[in-house]
C-alpha beads as a LAMMPS data file, in Angstrom:
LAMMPS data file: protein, C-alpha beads

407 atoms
405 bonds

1 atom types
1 bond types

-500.0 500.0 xlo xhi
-500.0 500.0 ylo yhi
-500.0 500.0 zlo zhi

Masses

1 110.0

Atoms # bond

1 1 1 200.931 -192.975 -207.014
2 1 1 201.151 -197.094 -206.972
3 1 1 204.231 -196.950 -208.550
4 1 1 205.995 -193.972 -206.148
5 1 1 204.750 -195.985 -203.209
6 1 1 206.085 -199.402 -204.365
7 1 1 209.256 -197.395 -204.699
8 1 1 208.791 -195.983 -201.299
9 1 1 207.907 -199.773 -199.602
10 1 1 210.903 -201.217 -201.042
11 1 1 213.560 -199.123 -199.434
12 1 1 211.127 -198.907 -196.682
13 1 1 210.502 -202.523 -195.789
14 1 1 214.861 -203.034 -195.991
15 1 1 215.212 -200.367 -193.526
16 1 1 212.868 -201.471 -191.500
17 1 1 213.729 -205.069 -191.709
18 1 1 217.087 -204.281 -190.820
19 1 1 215.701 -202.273 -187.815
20 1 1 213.339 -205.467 -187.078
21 1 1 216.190 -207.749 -187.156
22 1 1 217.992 -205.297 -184.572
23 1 1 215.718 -205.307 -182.292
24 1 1 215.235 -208.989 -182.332
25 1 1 219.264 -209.231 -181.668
26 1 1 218.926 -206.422 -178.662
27 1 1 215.829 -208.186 -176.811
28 1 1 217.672 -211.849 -177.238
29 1 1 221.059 -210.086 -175.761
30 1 1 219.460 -207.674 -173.018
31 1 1 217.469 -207.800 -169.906
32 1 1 214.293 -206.881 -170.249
33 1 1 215.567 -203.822 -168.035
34 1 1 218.029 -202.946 -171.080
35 1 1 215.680 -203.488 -173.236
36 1 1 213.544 -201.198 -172.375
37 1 1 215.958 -198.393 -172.062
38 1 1 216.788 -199.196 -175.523
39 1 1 213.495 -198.855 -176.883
40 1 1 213.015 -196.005 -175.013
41 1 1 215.660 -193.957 -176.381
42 1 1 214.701 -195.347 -179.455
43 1 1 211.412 -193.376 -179.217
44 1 1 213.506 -190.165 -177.787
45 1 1 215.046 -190.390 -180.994
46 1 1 212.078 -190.693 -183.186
47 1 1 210.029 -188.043 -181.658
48 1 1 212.058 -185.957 -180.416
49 1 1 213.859 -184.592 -183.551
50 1 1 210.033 -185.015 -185.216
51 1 1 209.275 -182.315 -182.369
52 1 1 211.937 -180.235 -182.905
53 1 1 211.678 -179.329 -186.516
54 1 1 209.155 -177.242 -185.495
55 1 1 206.426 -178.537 -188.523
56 1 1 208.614 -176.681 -191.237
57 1 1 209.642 -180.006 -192.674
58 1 1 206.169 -180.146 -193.268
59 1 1 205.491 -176.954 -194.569
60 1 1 208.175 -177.214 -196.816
61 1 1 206.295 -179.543 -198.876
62 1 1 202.635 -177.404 -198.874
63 1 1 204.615 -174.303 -199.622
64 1 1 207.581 -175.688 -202.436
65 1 1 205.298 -179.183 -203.671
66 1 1 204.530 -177.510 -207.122
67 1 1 207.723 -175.042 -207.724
68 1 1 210.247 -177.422 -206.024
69 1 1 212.641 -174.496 -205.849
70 1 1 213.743 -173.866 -202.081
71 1 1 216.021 -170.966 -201.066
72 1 1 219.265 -172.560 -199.361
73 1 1 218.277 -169.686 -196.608
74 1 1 215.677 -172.346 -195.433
75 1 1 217.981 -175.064 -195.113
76 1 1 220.350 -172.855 -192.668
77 1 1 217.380 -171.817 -190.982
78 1 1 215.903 -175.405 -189.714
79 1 1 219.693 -176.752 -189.356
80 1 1 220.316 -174.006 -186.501
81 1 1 215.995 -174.403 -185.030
82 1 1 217.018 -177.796 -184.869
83 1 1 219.932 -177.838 -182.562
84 1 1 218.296 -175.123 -180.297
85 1 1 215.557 -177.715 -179.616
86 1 1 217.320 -180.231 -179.666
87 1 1 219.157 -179.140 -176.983
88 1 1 215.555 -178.089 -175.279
89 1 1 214.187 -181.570 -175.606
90 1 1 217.868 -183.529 -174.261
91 1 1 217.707 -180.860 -170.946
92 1 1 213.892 -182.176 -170.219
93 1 1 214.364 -185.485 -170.982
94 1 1 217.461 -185.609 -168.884
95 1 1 215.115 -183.915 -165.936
96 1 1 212.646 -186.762 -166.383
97 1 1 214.424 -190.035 -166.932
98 1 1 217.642 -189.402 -165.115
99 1 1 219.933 -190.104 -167.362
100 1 1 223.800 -188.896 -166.935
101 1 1 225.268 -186.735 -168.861
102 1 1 227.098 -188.043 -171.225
103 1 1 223.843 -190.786 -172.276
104 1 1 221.879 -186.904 -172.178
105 1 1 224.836 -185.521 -174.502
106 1 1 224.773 -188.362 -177.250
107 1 1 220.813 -188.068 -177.339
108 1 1 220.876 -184.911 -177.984
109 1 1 223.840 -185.193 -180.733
110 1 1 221.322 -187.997 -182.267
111 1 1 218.319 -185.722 -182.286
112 1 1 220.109 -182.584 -183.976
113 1 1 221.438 -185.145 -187.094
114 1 1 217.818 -186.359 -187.092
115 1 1 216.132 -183.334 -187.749
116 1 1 219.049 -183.014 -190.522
117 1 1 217.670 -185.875 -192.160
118 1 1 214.298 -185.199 -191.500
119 1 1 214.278 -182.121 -193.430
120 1 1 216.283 -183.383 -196.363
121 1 1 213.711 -186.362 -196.312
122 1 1 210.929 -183.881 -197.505
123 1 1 213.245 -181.847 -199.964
124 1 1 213.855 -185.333 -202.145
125 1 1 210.025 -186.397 -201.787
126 1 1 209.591 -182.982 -203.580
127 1 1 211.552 -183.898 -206.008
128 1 1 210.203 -187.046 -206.756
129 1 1 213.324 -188.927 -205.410
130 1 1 211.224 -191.237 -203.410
131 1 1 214.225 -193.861 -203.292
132 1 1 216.740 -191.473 -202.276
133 1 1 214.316 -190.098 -199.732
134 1 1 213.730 -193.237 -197.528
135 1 1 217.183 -193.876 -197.704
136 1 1 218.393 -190.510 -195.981
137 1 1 215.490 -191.162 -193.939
138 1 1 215.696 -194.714 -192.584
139 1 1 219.760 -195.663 -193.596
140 1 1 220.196 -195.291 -190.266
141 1 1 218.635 -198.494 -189.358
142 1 1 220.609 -200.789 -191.844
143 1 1 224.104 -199.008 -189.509
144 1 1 222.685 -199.758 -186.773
145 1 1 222.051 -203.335 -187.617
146 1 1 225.599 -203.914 -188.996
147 1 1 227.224 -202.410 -185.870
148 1 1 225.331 -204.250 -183.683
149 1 1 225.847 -207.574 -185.428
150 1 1 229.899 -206.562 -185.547
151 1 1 229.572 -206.750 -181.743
152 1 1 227.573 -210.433 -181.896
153 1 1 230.351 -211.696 -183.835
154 1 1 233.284 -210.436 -182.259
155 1 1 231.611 -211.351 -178.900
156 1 1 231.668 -207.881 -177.584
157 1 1 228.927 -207.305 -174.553
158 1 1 225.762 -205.494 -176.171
159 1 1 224.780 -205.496 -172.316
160 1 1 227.350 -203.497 -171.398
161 1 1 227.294 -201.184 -174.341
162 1 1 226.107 -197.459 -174.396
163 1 1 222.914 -197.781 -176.102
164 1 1 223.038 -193.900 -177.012
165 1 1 226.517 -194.041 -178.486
166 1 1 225.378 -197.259 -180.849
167 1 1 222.923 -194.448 -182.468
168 1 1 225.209 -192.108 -182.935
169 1 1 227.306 -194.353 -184.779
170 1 1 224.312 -195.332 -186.669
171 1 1 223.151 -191.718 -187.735
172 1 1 227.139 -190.682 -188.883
173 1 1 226.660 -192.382 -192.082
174 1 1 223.405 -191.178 -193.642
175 1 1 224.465 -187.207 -191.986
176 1 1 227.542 -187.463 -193.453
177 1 1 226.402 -188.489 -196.813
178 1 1 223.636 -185.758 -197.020
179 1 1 226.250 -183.066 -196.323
180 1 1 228.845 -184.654 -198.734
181 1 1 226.961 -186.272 -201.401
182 1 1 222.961 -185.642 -201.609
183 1 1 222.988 -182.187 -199.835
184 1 1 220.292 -179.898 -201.711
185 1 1 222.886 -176.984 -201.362
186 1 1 224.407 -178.898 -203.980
187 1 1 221.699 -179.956 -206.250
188 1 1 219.249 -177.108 -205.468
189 1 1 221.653 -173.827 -204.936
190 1 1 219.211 -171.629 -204.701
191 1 1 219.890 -168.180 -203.048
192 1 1 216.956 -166.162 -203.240
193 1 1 214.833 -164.703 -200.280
194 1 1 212.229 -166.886 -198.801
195 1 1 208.979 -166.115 -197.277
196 1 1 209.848 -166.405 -193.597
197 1 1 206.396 -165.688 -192.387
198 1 1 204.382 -168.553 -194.472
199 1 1 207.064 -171.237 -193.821
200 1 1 206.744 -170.332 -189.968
201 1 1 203.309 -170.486 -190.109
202 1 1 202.100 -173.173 -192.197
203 1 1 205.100 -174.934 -189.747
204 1 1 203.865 -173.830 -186.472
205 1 1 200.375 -175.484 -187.570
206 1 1 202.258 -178.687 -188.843
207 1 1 204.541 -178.308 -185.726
208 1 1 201.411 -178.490 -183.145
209 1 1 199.297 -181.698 -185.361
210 1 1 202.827 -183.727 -185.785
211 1 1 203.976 -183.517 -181.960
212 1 1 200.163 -184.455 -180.195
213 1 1 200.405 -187.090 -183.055
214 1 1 203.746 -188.605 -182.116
215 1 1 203.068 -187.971 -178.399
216 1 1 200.133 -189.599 -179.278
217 1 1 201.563 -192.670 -180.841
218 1 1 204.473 -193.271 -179.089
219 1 1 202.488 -191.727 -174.719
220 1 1 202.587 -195.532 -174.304
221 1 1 206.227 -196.283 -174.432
222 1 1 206.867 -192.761 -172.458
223 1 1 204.434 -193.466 -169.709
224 1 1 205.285 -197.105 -168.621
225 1 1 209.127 -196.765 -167.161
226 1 1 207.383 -193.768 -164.893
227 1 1 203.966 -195.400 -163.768
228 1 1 206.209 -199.025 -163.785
229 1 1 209.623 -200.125 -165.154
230 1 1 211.537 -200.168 -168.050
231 1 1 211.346 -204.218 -167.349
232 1 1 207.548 -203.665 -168.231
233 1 1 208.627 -201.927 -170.953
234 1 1 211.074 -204.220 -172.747
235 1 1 208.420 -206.886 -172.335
236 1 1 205.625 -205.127 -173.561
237 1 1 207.874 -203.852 -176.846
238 1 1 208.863 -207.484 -176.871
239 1 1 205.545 -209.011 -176.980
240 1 1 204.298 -206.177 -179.360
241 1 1 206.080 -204.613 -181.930
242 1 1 206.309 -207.691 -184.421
243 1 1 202.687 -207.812 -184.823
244 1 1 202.777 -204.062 -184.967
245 1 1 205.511 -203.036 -187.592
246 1 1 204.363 -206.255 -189.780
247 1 1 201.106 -204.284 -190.519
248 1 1 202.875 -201.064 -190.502
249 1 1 205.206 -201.414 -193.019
250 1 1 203.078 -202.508 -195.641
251 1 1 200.584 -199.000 -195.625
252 1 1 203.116 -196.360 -194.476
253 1 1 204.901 -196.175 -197.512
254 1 1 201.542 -195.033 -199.427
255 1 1 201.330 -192.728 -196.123
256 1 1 204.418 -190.828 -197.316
257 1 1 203.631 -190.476 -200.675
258 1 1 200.022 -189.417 -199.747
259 1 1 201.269 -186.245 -198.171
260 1 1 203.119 -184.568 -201.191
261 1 1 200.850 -186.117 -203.583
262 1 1 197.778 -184.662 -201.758
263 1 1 199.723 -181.288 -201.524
264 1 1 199.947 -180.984 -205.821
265 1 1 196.640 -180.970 -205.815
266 1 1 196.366 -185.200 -207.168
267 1 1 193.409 -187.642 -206.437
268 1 1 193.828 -190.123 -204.377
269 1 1 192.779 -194.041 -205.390
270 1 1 191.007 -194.715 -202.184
271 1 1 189.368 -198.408 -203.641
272 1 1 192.891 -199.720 -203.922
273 1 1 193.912 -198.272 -200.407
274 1 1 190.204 -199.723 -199.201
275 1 1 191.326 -203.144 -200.680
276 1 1 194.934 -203.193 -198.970
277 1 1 193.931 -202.579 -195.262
278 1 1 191.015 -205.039 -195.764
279 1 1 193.230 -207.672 -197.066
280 1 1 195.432 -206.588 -194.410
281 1 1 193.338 -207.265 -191.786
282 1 1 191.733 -210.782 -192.288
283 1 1 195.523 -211.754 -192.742
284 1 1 196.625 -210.504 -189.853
285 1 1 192.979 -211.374 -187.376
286 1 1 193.681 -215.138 -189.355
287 1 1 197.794 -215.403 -188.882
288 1 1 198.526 -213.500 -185.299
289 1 1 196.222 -215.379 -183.209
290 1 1 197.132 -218.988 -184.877
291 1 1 200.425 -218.395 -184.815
292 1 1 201.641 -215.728 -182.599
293 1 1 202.922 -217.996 -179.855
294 1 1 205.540 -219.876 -182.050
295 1 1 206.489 -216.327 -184.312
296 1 1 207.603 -215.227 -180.432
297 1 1 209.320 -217.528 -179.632
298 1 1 211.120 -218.440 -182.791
299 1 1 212.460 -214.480 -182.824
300 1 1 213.229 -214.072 -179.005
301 1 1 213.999 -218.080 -178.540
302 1 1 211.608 -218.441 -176.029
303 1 1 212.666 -215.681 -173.596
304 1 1 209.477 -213.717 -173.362
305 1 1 206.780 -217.273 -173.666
306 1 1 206.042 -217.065 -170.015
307 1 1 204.245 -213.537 -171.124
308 1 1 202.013 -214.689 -173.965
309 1 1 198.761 -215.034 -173.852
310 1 1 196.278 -215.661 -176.621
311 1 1 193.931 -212.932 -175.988
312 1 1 197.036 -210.730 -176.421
313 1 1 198.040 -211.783 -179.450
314 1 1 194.359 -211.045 -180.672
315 1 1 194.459 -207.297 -179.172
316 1 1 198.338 -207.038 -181.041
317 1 1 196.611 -207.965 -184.237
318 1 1 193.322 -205.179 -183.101
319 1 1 196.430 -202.545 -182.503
320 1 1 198.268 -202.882 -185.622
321 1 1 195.266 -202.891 -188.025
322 1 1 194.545 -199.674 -186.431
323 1 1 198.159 -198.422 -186.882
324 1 1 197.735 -199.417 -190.301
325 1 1 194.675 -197.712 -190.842
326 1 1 196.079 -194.837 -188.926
327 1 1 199.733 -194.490 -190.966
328 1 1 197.357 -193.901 -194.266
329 1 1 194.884 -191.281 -192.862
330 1 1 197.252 -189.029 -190.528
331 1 1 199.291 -188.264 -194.218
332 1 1 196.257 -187.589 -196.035
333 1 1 194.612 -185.117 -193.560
334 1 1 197.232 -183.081 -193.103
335 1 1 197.634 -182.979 -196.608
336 1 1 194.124 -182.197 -197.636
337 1 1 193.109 -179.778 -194.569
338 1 1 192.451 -176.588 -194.343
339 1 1 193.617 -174.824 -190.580
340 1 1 189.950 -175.432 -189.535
341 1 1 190.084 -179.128 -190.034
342 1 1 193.437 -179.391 -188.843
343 1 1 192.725 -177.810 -185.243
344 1 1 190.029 -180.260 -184.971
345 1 1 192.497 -183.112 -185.630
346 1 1 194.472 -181.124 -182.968
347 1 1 191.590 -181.204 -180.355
348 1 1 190.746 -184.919 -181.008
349 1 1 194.388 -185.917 -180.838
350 1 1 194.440 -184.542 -177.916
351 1 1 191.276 -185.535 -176.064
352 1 1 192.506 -188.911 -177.545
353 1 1 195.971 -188.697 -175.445
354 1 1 194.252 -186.748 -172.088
355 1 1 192.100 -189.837 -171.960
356 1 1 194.777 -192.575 -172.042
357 1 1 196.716 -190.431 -169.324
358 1 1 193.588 -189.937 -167.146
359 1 1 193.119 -194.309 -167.456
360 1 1 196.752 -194.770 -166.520
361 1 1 196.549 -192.084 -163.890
362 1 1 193.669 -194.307 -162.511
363 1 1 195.263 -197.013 -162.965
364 1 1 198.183 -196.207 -161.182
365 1 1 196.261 -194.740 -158.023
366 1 1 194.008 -197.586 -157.588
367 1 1 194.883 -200.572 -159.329
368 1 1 198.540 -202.093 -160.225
369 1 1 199.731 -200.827 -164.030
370 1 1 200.896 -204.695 -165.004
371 1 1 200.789 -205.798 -168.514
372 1 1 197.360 -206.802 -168.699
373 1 1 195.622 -203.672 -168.056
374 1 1 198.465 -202.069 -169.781
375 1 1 197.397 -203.947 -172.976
376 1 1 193.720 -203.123 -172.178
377 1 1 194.365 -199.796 -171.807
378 1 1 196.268 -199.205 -174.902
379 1 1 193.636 -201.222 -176.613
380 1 1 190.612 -198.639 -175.503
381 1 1 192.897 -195.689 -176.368
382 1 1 193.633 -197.074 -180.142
383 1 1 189.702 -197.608 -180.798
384 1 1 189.200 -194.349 -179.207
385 1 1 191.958 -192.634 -181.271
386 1 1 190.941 -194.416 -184.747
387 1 1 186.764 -193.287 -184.215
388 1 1 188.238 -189.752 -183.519
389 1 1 190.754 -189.905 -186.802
390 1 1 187.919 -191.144 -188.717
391 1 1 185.541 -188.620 -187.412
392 1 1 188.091 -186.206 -189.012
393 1 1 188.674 -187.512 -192.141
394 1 1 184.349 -187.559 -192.559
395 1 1 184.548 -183.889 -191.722
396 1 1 187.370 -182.958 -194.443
397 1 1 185.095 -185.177 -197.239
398 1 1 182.105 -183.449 -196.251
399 1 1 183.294 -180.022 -196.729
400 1 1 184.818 -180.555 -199.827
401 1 1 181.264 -182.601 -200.846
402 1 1 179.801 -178.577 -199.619
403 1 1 182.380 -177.047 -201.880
404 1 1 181.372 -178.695 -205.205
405 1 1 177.849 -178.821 -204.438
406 1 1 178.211 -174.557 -204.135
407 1 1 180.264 -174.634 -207.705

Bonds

1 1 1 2
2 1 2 3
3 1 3 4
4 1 4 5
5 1 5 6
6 1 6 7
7 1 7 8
8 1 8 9
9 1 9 10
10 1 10 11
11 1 11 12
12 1 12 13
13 1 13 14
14 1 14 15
15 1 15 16
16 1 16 17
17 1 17 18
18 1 18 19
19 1 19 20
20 1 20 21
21 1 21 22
22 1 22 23
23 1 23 24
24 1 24 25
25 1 25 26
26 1 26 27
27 1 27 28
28 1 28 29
29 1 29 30
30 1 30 31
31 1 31 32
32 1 32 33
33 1 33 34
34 1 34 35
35 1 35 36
36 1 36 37
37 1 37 38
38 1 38 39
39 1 39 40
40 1 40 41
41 1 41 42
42 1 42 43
43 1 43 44
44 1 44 45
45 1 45 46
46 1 46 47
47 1 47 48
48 1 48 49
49 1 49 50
50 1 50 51
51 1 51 52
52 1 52 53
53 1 53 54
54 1 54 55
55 1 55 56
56 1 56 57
57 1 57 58
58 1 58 59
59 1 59 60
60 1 60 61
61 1 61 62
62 1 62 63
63 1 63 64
64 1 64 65
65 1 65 66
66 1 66 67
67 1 67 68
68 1 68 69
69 1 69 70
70 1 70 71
71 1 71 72
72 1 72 73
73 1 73 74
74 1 74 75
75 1 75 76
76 1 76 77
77 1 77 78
78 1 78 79
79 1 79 80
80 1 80 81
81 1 81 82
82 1 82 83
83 1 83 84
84 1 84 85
85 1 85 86
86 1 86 87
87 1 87 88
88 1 88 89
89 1 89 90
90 1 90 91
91 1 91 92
92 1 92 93
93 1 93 94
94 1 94 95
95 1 95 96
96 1 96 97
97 1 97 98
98 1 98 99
99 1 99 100
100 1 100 101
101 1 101 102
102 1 102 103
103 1 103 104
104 1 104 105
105 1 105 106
106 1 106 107
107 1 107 108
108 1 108 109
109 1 109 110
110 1 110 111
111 1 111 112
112 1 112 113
113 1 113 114
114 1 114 115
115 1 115 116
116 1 116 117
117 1 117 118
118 1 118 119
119 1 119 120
120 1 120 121
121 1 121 122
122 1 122 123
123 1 123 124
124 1 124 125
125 1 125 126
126 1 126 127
127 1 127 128
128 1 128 129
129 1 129 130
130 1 130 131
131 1 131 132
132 1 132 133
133 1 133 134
134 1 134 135
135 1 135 136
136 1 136 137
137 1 137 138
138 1 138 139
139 1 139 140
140 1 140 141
141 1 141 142
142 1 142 143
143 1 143 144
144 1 144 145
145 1 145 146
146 1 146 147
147 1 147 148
148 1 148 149
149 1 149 150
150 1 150 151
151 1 151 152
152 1 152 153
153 1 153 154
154 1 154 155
155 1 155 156
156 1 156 157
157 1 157 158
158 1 158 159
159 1 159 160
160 1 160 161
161 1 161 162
162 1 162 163
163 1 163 164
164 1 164 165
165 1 165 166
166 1 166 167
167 1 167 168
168 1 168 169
169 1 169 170
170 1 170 171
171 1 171 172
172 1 172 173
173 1 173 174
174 1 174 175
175 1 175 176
176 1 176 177
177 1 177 178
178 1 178 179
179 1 179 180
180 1 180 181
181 1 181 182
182 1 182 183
183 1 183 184
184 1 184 185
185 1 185 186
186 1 186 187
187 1 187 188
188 1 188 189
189 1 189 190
190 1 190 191
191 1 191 192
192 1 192 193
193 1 193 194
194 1 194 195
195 1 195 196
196 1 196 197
197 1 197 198
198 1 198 199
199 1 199 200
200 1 200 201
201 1 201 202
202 1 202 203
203 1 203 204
204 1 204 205
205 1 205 206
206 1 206 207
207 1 207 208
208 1 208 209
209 1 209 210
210 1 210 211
211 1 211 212
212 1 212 213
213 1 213 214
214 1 214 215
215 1 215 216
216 1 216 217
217 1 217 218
218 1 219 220
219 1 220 221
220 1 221 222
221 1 222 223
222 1 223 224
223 1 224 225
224 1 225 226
225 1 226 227
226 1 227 228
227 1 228 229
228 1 229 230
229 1 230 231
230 1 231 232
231 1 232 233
232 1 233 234
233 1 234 235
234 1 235 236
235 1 236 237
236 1 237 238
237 1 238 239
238 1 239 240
239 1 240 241
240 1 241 242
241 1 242 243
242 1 243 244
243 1 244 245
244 1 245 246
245 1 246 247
246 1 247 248
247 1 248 249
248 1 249 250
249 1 250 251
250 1 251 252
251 1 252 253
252 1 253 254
253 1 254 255
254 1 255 256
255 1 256 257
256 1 257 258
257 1 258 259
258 1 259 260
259 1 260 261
260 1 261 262
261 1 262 263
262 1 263 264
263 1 264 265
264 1 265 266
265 1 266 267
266 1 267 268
267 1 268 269
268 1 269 270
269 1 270 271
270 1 271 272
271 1 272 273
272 1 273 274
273 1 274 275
274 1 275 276
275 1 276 277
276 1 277 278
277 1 278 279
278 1 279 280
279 1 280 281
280 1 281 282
281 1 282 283
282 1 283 284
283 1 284 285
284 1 285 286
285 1 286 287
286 1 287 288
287 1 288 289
288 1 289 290
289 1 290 291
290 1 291 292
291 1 292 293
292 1 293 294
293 1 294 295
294 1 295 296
295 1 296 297
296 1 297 298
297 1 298 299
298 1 299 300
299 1 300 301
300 1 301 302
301 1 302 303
302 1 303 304
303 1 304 305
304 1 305 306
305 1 306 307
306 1 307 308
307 1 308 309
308 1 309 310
309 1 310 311
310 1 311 312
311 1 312 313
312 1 313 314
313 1 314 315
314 1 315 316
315 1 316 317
316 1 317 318
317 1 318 319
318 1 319 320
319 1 320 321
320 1 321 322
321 1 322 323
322 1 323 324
323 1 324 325
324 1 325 326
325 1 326 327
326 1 327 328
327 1 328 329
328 1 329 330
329 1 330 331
330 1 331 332
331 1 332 333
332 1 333 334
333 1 334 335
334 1 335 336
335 1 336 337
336 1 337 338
337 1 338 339
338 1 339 340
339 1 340 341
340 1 341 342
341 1 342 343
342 1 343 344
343 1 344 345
344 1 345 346
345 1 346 347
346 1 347 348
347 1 348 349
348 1 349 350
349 1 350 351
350 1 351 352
351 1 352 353
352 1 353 354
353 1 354 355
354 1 355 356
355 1 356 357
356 1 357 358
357 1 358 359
358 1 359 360
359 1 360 361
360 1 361 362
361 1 362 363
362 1 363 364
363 1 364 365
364 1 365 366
365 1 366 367
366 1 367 368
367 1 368 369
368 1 369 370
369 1 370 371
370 1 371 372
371 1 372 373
372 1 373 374
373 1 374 375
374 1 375 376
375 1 376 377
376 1 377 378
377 1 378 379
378 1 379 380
379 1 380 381
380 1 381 382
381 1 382 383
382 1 383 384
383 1 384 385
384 1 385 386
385 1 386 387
386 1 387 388
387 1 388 389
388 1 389 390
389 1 390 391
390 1 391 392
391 1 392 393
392 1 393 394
393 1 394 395
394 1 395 396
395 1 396 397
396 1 397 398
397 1 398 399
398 1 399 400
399 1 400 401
400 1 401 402
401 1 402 403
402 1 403 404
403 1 404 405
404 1 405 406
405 1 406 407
């Protein structure tokens, strides 16, 4: 498993350097107004098409994991789910944000070739093509980066730009190359009947864990341009998402080999994941807080410094070991659970989420939502959600602990 996930982190940490570096370009060239309206259709586009697929992406790997042989039926099937809720999710968003129509139009374009390249994500992770897999998953990110830094140096205004559009120039590439060159109705051709039942199923179950998850993750982001502004956003991401991604990168890529791994039926080394998020976090509790002040404004050249404060930069470091922790344990039970187990992850997801809206709701009525309690509040809600995940994760080794013990 190591050696799939050192695969996986490779690819993984260009893509997402390239997507660091891009956002480091669009908060130095934006207002913090525009910068928040690019991270939030940012997250539109990451959760949104994660939404749509309905969990069959998912289910594709607990069902096909050991045969690897998947009817090309299945492929036409989540293609055409895709854009139907695609189209669903662009027509509320558009309702909720009021965005025009043609910024509601490219979204929705965006989402559709997303859950494209979700899906053909999982089909190459089945096959063991973990390379190949991260790079129809994330290429997206190194486009986007190159566009935007064609625009830096032919001095065209990024300010001015449509955000949307610069994502659907970014997601033409990798779409195009899955349908011309890496499609699986290529490599896999495979006509036979499928089981439309058990992949509807197993994805419905997937469908409801994934989309509190990602709601979960992301209710943050979503929540502060309608209690506040997308100003509070862009400074928020701005102060933020360095100290975040930094820790992220490094454990998601054993996240995504976790999942199909888990689903074969493999162990999983749990010392040497123990040992990595330990070392993880006395870097990051020793680094952030030293040295968070310059890192921020060295990347955004000093345009966000009036914002930083050091018990921030702690509570970044608190947030990211927990997203760390988190990006390992969400693969792995969903992978190892049963429907009982998951529904609890279900509930506690969502008691996890009800509770950060019911704090902002608060918030909002009686206080001022400003970036301090915005940061406190996001802080509760991580510890919150990480006791919960962990709570899960005891139940799923205790069961299985029953199971031998019964043998």
């Amino acid at each position: 498993m190591f050696k799939k996930a050192s695969k996986t982190f490779v690819i993984l940490s260009i893509t997402m350097g390239a997507s660091f570096v891009a956002t480091i370009l669009m908060g130095r060239e934006l207002s913090p107004n525009k910068f928040g309206i690019y991270n939030l259709i940012k997250k539109f586009i990451l959760v949104g098409p994660a939404i749509g697929c309905l969990g069959m992406n998912r289910s594709l790997t607990k069902i096909y994991a050991k045969t690897k042989k998947i009817p090309n039926k299945v492929f036409y099937f989540i293609y055409t789910i895709g854009l139907l809720t695609s189209l669903i999710i662009a027509f509320i968003i558009f309702h909720i944000y009021e965005f025009n129509y043609l910024h509601t139009i490219l979204i929705f374009v965006v989402m559709w070739m997303t859950v494209i390249t979700k899906f053909n994500t999982q089909y190459y992770r089945i096959n063991d093509r973990y390379l190949v897999s991260e790079f129809v998953s994330s290429g997206w990110k190194l486009t986007l980066l190159i566009i935007i830094s064609i625009s830096l140096l032919f001095s065209l205004s990024i300010e001015n730009a449509n955000i949307p559009f610069l994502f659907v120039l970014a997601y033409i590439i990798p779409t195009m190359i899955i349908f011309f060159y890496l499609s699986p109705f290529q490599t896999n051709a495979i006509n036979t009947k499928f089981n439309f039942k058990e992949l509807v199923s197993y994805g419905i179950i997937y469908w409801i864990v994934s989309s509190i998850r990602l709601l979960n993750n992301q209710i943050d982001k979503f929540t502060i341009p309608i209690v506040a502004s997308n100003k509070l956003l862009g400074i928020y991401t701005a102060l933020s998402f360095f100290f975040i991604i930094s820790l992220k990168v490094v454990t998601i890529s054993y996240g995504y080999v976790i999942f199909p791994e888990v689903s074969k039926g493999k162990k999983i080394n749990w010392k040497n994941i123990i040992i990595l998020l330990t070392s993880v976090s006395v870097i990051a509790l020793t680094i952030f807080p030293l040295f968070g002040r310059q890192i921020l404004n060295l990347l955004f050249s000093g345009k966000y410094n009036q914002y930083i404060k050091q018990e921030y930069l702690v509570i970044f470091a608190c947030i990211g070991i927990m997203r760390a922790i988190y990006s390992i344990l969400h693969y792995y039970i969903i992978g190892k659970s049963k429907k009982n187990n998951l529904i609890i992850y279900i509930i506690t997801s969502l008691a996890s989420t009800f509770l950060y809206l019911t704090l902002i709701i608060l918030l909002n009525n009686f206080y001022t939502v400003n970036l301090h309690t915005l940061i406190y509040s996001i802080l509760v809600m991580r510890v919150i959600d990480i006791l919960l995940i962990l709570f899960v994760v005891w139940r799923i080794g205790k069961k299985q602990n029953l199971s031998l013990n019964a043998n």
